[in-house]
GULUM-236644 format. One record per residue (C-alpha): z, y, x. Coordinates in nm, 3 decimals. Last residue first. Example, Ala and Ser with C-alpha at 12.3 -4.5 7.8 and 13.67 -1.06 7.14 Angstrom:
REM GULUM-236644
w, v, u
0.714, -0.106, 1.367
0.780, -0.450, 1.230
REM end
This chain:
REM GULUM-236644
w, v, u
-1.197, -9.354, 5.225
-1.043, -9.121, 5.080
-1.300, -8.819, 5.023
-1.551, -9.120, 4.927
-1.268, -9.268, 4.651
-1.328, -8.907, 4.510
-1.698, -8.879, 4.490
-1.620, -9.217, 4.309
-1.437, -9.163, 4.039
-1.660, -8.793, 3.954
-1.977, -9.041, 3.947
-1.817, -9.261, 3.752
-1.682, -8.995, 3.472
-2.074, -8.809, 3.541
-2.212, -9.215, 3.452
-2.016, -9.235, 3.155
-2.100, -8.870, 3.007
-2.476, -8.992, 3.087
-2.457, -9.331, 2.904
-2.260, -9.127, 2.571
-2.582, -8.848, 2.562
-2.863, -9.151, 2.589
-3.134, -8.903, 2.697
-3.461, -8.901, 2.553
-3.825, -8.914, 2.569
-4.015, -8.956, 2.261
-4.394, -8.915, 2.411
-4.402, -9.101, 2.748
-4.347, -8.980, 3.114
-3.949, -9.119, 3.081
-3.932, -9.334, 2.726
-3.580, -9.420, 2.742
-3.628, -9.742, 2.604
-3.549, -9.943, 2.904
-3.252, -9.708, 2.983
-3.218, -9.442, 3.178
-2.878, -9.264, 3.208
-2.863, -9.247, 3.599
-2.828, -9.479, 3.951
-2.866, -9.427, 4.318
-2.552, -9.453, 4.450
-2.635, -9.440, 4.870
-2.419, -9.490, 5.169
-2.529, -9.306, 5.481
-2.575, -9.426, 5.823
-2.912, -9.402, 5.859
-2.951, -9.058, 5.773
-3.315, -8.967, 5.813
-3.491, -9.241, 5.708
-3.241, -9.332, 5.413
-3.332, -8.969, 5.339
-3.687, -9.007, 5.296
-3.721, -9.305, 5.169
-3.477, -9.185, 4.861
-3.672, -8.830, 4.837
-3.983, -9.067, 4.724
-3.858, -9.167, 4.415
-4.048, -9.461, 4.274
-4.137, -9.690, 4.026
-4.053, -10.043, 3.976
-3.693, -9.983, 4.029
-3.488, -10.276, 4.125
-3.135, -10.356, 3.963
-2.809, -10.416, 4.021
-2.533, -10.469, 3.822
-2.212, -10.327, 3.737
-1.933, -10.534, 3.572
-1.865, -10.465, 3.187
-1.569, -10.250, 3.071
-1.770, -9.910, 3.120
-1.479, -9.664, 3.244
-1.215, -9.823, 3.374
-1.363, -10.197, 3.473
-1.709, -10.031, 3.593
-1.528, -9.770, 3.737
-1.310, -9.995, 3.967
-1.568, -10.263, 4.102
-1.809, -9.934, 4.180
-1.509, -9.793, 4.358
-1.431, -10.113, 4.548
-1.807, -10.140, 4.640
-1.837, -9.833, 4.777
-1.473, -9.834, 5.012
-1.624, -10.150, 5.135
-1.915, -10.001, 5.223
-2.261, -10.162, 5.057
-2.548, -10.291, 5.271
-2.815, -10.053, 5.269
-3.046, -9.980, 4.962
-3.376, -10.096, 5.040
-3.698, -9.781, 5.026
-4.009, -9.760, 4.950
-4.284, -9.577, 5.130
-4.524, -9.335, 5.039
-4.958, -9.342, 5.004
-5.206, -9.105, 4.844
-5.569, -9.121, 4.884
-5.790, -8.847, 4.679
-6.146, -8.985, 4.754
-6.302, -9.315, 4.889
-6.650, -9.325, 4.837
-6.853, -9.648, 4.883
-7.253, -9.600, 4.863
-7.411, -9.988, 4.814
-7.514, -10.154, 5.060
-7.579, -10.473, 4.798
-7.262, -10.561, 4.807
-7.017, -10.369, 5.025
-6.931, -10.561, 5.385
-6.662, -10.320, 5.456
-6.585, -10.012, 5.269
-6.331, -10.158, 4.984
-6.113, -10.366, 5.206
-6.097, -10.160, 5.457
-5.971, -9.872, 5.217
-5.713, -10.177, 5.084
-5.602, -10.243, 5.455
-5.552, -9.843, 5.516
-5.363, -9.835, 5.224
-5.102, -10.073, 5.359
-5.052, -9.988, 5.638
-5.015, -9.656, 5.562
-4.768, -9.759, 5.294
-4.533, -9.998, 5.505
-4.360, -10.238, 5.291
-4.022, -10.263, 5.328
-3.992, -10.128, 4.927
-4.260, -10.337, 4.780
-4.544, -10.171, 4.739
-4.733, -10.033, 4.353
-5.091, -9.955, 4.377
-5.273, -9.731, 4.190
-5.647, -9.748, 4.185
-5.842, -9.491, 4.029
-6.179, -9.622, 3.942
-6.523, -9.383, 4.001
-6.845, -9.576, 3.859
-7.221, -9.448, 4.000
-7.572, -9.410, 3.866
-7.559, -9.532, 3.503
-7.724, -9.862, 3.368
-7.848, -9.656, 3.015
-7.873, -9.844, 2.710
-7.720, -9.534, 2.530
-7.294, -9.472, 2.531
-7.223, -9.206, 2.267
-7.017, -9.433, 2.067
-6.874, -9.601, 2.360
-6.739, -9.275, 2.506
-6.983, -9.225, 2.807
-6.865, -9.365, 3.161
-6.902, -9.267, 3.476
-6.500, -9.162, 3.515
-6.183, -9.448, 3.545
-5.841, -9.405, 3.556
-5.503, -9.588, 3.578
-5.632, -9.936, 3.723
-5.278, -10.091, 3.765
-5.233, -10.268, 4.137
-4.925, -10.465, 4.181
-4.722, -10.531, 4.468
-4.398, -10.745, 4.460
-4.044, -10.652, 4.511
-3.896, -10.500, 4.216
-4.111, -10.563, 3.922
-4.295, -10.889, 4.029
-3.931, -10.990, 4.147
-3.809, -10.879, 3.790
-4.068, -11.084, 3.611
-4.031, -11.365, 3.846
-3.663, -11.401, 3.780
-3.695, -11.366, 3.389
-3.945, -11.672, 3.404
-4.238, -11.652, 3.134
-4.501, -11.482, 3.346
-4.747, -11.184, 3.321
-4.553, -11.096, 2.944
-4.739, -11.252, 2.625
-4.989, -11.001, 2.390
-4.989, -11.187, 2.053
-5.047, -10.839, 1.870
-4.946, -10.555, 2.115
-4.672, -10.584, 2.381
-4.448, -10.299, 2.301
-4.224, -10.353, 2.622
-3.823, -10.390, 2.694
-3.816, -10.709, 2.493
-3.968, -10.943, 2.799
-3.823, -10.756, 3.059
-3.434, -10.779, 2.920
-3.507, -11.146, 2.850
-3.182, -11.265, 2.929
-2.945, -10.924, 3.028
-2.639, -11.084, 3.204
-2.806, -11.378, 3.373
-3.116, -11.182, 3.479
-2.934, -10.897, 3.642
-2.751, -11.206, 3.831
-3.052, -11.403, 3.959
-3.262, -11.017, 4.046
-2.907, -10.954, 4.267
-2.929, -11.280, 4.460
-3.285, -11.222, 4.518
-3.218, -10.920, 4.687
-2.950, -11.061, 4.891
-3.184, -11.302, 5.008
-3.464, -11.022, 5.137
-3.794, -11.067, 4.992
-4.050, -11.128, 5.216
-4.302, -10.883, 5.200
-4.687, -10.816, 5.067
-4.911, -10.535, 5.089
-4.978, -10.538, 5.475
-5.097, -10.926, 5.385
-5.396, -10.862, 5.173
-5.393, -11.074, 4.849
-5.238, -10.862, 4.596
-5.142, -11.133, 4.294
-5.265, -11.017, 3.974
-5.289, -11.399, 3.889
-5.651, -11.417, 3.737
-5.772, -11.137, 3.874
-5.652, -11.167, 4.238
-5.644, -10.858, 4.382
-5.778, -10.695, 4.708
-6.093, -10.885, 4.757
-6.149, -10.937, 4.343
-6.173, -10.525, 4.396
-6.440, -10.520, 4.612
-6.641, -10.760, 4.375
-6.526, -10.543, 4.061
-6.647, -10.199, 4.220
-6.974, -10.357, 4.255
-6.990, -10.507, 3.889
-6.898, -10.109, 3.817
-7.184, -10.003, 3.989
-7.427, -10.218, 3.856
-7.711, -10.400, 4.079
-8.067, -10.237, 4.039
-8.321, -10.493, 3.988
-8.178, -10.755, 3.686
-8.132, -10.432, 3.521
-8.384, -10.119, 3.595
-8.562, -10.154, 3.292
-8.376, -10.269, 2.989
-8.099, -10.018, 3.197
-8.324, -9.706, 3.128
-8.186, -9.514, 3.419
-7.922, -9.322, 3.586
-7.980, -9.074, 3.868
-7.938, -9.099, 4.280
-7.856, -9.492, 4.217
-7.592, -9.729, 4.345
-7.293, -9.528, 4.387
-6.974, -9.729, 4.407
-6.670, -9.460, 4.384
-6.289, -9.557, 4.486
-6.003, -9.315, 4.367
-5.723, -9.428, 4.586
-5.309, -9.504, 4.550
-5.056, -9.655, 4.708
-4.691, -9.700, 4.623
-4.357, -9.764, 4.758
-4.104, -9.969, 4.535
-3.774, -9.843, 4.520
-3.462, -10.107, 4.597
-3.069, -10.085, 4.540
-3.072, -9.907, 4.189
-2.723, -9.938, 4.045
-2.670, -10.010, 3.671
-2.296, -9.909, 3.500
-2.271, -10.097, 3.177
-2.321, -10.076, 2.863
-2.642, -9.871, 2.829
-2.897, -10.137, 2.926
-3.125, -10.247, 3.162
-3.139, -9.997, 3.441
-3.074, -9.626, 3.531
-3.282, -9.367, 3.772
-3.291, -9.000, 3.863
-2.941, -8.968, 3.946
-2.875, -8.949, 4.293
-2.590, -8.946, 4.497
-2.601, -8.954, 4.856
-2.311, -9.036, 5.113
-2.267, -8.946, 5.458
-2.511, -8.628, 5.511
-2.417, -8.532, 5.908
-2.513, -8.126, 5.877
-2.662, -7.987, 5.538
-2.741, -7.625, 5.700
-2.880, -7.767, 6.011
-3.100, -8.026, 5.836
-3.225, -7.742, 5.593
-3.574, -7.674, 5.721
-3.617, -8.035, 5.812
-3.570, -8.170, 5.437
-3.727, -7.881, 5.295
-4.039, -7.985, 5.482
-4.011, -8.327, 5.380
-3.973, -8.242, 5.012
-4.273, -8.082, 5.014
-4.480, -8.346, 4.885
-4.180, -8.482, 4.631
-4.407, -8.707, 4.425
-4.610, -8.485, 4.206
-4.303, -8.624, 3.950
-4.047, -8.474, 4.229
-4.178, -8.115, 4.249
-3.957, -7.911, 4.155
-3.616, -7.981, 4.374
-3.286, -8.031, 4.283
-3.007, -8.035, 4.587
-2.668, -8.026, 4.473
-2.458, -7.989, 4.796
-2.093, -8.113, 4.868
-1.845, -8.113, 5.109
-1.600, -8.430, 5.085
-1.408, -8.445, 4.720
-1.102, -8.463, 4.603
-0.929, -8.559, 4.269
-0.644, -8.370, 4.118
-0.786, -8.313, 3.751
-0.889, -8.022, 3.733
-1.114, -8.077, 4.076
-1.254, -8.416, 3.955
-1.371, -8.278, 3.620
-1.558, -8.001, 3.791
-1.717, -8.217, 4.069
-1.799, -8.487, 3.736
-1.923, -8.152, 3.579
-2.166, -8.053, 3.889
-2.299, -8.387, 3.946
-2.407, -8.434, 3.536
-2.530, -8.081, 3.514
-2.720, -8.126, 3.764
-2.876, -8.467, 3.675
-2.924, -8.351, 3.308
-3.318, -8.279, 3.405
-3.396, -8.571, 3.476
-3.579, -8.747, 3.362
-3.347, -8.830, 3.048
-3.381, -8.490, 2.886
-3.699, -8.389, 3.113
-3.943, -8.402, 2.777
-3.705, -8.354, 2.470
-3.522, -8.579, 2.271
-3.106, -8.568, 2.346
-2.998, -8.904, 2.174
-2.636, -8.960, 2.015
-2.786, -9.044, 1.660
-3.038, -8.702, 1.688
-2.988, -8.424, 1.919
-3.329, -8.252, 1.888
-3.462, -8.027, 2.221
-3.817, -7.932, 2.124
-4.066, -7.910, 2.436
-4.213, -8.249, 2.415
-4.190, -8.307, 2.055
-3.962, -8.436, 1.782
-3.987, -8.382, 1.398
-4.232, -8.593, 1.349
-4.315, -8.829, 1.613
-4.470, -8.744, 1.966
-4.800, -8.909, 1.990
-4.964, -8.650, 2.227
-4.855, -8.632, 2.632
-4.622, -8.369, 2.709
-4.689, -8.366, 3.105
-4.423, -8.471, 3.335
-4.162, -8.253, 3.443
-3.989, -8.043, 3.739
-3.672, -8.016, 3.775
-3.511, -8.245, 3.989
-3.219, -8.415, 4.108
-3.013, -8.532, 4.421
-2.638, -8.509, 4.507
-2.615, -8.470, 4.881
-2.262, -8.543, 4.971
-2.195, -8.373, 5.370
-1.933, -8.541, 5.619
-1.576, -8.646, 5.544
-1.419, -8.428, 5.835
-1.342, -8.149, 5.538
-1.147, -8.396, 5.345
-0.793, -8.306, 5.363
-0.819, -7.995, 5.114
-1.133, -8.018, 4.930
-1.490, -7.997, 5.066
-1.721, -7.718, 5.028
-1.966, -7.677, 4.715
-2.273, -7.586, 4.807
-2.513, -7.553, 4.480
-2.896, -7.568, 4.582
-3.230, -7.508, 4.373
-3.545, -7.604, 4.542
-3.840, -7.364, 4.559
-4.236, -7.572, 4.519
-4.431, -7.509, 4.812
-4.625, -7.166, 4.849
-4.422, -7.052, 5.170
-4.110, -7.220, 5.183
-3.871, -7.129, 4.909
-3.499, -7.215, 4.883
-3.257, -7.065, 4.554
-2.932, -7.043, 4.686
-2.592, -7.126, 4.487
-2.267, -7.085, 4.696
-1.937, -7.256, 4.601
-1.624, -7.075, 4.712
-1.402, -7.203, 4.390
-1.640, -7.295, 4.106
-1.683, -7.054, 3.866
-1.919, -7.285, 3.636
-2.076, -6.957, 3.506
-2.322, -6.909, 3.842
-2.423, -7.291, 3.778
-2.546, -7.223, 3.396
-2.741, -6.897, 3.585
-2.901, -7.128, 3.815
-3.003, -7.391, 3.583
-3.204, -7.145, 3.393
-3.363, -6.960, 3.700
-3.484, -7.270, 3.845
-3.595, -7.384, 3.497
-3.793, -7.028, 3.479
-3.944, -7.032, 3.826
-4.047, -7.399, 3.724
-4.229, -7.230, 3.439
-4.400, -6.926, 3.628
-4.714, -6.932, 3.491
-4.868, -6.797, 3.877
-4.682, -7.007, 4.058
-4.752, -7.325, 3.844
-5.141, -7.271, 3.874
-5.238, -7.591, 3.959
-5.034, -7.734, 3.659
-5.004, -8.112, 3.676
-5.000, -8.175, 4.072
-4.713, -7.882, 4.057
-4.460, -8.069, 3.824
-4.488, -7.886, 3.484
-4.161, -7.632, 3.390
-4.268, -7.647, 2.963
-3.935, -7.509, 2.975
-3.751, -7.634, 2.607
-3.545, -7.919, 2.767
-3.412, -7.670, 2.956
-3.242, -7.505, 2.680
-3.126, -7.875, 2.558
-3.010, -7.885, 2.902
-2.787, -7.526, 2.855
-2.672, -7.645, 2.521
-2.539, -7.989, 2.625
-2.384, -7.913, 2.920
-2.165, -7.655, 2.826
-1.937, -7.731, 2.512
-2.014, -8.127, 2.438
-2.034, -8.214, 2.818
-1.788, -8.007, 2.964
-1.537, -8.163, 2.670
-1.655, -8.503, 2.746
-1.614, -8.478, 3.132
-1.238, -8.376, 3.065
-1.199, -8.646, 2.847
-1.288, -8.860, 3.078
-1.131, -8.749, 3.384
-0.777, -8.731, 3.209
-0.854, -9.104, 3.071
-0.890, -9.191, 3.421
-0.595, -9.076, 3.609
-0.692, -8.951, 3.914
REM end
């Protein structure tokens, strides 16, 4: 295909239909499920399901089948089934992965923007889902689009965007099974809920931390009392909590100290963090607001990004027991409730793991005191397999043709759960996990938005190399 074809072709979908039906989305207040309990009944994931549907119906795309999927009460998933063109029918099945379902709107939004207001402003979609990631099937569909017109080929493909990614994809599994049949041998998987450093180049995501998480009560009294009284008798809660804790975590250090949480990092891995850090120097140290004097955990760029990639970390995220300090009386309270959310690195195994932290917080408890462990959540990572030849070729290709810089390689902090679930399931596949983030994206904070130019680049590569797949 001849590349500035593709291009302009992807900017014309973009400027004439993307943009207007995502800026529409932008404006469905479509909640993941853990944030509105009651998301069947407001019907706001209904409604993005039913926006990006119609959009699809008007693409026109030769024998392409959209289905809307529900099981029982879980969240529906949208799907687009595009079959393969001429000559590459015995490719196997593309999954291209996104999802619908949002964050909460948070307060702090700054004038003029907010959560549910789509404003295109210097090249920047605002709006909560713009960047995460609500553009992803627009994105797969056009580069299909712009590959078609323009003499490319692709292998069957299906668009699979589910609602209920940011509650972290609990019925994913189920969907999974229920439509094994339907998506057959799955040989390559694109998804695009992810980016990297900057907006210059073309980022691949090769690892996904897993992740952890408990809400951990010390209860040390059936009803609060006057603390000049009962202190120095009855030990505090929260100096409880912090004992069991100093067992898990290291507070001077942050480093997890039980072993299930903890991994060898593979050499290839490291040789990937070495050359991220060489082309974006202190990318990890600008990318935060550190307050006042505030310095990063360490001053390396290497250990930064391995303590972001491949190393646990446990981030305190909640807390309940405790008055507002203005309304807080000389009172030692009766209990203290900490949620505990631990990121794993991606080989780490999250059962494992969390079992070794609830042990860790039950056993030998200070002073007897009452331990409850409540709301426990665990999911693997996952570690990108070694790259195809055919892959990296294409990747070498669109990042000369299309971004001018060599791709890189990055680790995701976070996580996306659908990626552990699929390497799991299809072994064999090649994955290009990658997207329009940046570092200053703002995903889950107020100001989200999408870098419009970074997303028409990654639809040209994405349309590039669904096509070297078909060949390959």
């Amino acid at each position: 295909m001849d590349q500035q074809t593709v291009s302009n072709s992807v900017r014309d979908r973009w400027a004439n239909d993307v943009l207007p039906s995502l800026s529409g989305l932008v404006e469905i207040p479509a909640l993941s499920p853990v944030f509105d309990k009651d998301w069947a009944k407001t019907g706001q994931l209904d409604a993005a399901i039913d926006h990006v549907k119609a959009w699809l119906a008007e693409r026109e795309i030769p024998g392409a089948a959209i289905d809307v999927v529900r099981l029982g009460n879980r969240s529906p998933v949208l799907l687009l089934d595009v079959p393969a063109t001429e000559g590459a029918e015995d490719k196997g099945t593309v999954l291209l992965y996104g999802h619908l379902d949002k964050q909460p709107p948070v307060g702090g939004w700054s004038d003029g923007l907010g959560p549910w207001k789509a404003v295109v402003e210097d090249g920047k979609l605002y709006g909560r889902g713009s960047a995460d990631d609500g553009y992803a099937g627009y994105a797969a569909t056009v580069a299909m689009e712009a590959l078609r017109a323009n003499g490319g080929a692709h292998a069957r493909a299906v668009v699979l965007l589910e609602t209920g990614e940011e509650s972290g994809s609990p019925d994913l599994p189920a969907y999974l099974e229920h439509l094994s049949d339907r998506l057959g041998e799955v040989t390559f998987v694109v998804c695009l809920d992810s980016g990297g450093n900057d907006y210059d180049r073309l980022w691949l995501t090769t690892s996904l931390r897993g992740l952890a998480q408990v809400h951990v009560t010390a209860r040390v009294l059936d009803s609060a009392q006057h603390s000049g009284l009962a202190s120095g008798v009855v030990p505090s809660s929260f100096r409880v909590l912090r004992n069991l804790i100093e067992r898990i975590e290291n507070s001077a250090t942050g480093e997890i100290l039980l072993a299930e949480c903890n991994v060898e990092v593979p050499a290839n891995r490291r040789e990937e963090i070495a050359a991220t850090a060489e082309v974006s120097p202190g990318g990890s140290r600008g990318t935060f607001p550190l307050n006042g004097s505030t310095r990063p955990v360490a001053d390396d760029e290497i250990e930064l990004l391995l303590g972001n990639s491949w190393r646990p970390t446990l981030s305190v995220i909640g807390a309940s027991g405790f008055p507002e300090p203005a309304d807080a009386g000389n009172v030692l309270r009766e209990a203290t409730t900490l949620a505990l959310s631990f990121r794993l690195p991606p080989t780490a195994d999250s059962a494992s793991a969390l079992a070794a932290i609830e042990k860790a917080l039950t056993t030998d408890v200070p002073y007897s005191a009452t331990i409850e462990i409540t709301s426990t959540e665990h999911a693997d990572g996952w570690n990108a397999p070694a790259t195809a030849p055919w892959l990296a070729d294409a990747l070498g290709k669109v990042s000369d043709e299309v971004f001018g810089q060599p791709w890189r390689a990055v680790g995701l902090g976070g996580s996306i759960p659908f990626m552990g679930l699929l390497g799991e399931k299809y072994p064999r596949a090649q994955f290009l996990v990658t997207g329009a983030l940046g570092p200053d994206s703002n995903a889950h904070v107020p100001d989200e938005w999408l870098h419009l130019d970074q997303a028409r680049r990654v639809t040209e590569a994405v349309a590039h190399i669904l096509d070297a797949h078909a060949r390959s």
